[in-house]
C-alpha positions in Angstrom: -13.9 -0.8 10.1 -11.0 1.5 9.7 -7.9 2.2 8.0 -5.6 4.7 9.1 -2.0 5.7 7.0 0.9 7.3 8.7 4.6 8.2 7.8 4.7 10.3 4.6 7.0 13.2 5.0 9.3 15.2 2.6 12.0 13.9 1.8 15.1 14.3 -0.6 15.6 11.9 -3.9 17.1 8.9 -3.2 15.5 8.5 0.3 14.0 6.0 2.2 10.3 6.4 3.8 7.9 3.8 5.5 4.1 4.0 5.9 2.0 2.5 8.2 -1.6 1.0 7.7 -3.6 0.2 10.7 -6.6 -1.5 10.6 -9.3 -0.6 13.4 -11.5 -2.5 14.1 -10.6 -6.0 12.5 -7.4 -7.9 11.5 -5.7 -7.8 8.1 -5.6 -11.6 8.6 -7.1 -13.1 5.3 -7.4 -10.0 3.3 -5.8 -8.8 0.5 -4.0 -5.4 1.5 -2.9 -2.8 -1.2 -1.3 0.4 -1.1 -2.0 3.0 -4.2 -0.4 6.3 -5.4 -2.3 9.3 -6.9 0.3 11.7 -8.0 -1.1 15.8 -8.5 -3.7 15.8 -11.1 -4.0 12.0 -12.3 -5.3 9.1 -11.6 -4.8 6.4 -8.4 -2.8 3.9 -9.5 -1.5 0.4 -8.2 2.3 0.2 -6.2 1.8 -2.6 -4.1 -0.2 -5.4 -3.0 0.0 -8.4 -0.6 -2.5 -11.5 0.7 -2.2 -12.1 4.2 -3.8 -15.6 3.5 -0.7 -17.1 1.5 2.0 -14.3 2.1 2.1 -13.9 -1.5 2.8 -10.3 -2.9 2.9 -7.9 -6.1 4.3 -4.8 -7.0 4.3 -2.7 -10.1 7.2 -2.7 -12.3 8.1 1.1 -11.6 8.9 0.1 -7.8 9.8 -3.4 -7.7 13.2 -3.0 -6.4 12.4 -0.5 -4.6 9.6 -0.8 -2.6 8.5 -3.4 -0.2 5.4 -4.2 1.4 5.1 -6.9 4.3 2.5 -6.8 7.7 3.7 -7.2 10.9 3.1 -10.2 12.9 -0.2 -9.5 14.4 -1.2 -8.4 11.3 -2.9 -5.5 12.2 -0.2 -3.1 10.7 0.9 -3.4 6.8 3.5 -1.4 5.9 5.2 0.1 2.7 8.7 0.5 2.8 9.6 3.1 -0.3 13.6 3.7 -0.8 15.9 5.3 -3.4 12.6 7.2 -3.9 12.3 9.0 -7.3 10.5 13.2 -7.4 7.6 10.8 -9.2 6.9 8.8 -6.4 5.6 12.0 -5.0 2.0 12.4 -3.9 -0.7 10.7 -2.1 -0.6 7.3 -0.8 -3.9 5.4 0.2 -4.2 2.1 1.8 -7.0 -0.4 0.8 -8.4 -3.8 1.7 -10.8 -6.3 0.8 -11.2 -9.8 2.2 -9.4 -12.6 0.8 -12.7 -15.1 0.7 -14.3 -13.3 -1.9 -11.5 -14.4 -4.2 -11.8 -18.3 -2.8 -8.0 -17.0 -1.5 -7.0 -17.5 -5.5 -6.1 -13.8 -5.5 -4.7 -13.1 -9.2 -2.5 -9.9 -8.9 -3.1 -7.0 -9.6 -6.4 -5.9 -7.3 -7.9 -3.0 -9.4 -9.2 -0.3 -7.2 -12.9 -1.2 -7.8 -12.2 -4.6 -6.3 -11.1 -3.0 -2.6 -13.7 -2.2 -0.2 -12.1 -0.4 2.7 -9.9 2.7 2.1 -7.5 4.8 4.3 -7.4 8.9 4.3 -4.2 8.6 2.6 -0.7 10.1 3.2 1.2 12.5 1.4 4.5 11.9 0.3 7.1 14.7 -1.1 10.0 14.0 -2.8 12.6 16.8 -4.2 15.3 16.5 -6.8 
């Protein structure tokens, strides 16, 4: 079991970047996917979260609006489309899952990062003023 991150970058304020999560090894189907953000020096925190058994989805307040995660139709691949990105959103972005059934599929948002029991290498994202 694998997860793998792709498609940070730099990029200016105001910009627009998409990361990629692939899972190896297994299928997102019926797990609960999330992607977190650990800015420089503090702790991982929670952007965005979706349940590939009922489509349902979550984001925190600071990105709703603004960010958007969604799988594709294999679901194999979730990605995290960021835009009018802030200089705060900048710093690493990991990718977690955990499966759906230990929830009974009742998945009350958020996840906390405990609850997620494969992780990604993460991706760094820059964004300048």
């Amino acid at each position: 079991v694998q997860l793998v991150e792709s498609g940070g970058g730099a990029v200016q304020a105001g910009g627009s970047l998409r990361l990629s999560c692939v899972a190896s090894g297994f299928s997102f189907d019926d797990h609960v996917v999330g992607w977190f953000h650990q800015a420089p020096g503090q702790a991982r925190e929670v952007m965005s979260q979706i349940n590939l058994s009922d489509g349902t989805a979550y984001h925190i307040g600071t990105v709703e609006g603004r960010f958007t995660i969604s799988s594709d139709a294999a679901r194999t691949t979730v990605f995290l489309q960021m835009d009018s990105l802030k200089p705060e959103d900048t710093g690493v972005y990991y990718c977690a899952a955990v499966p759906a059934s230990l929830y009974d599929h009742h998945v009350v948002f958020p996840l906390v990062r405990h609850e997620f029991s494969y992780w990604g290498q993460g991706t760094q994202v820059n964004v300048s003023s």
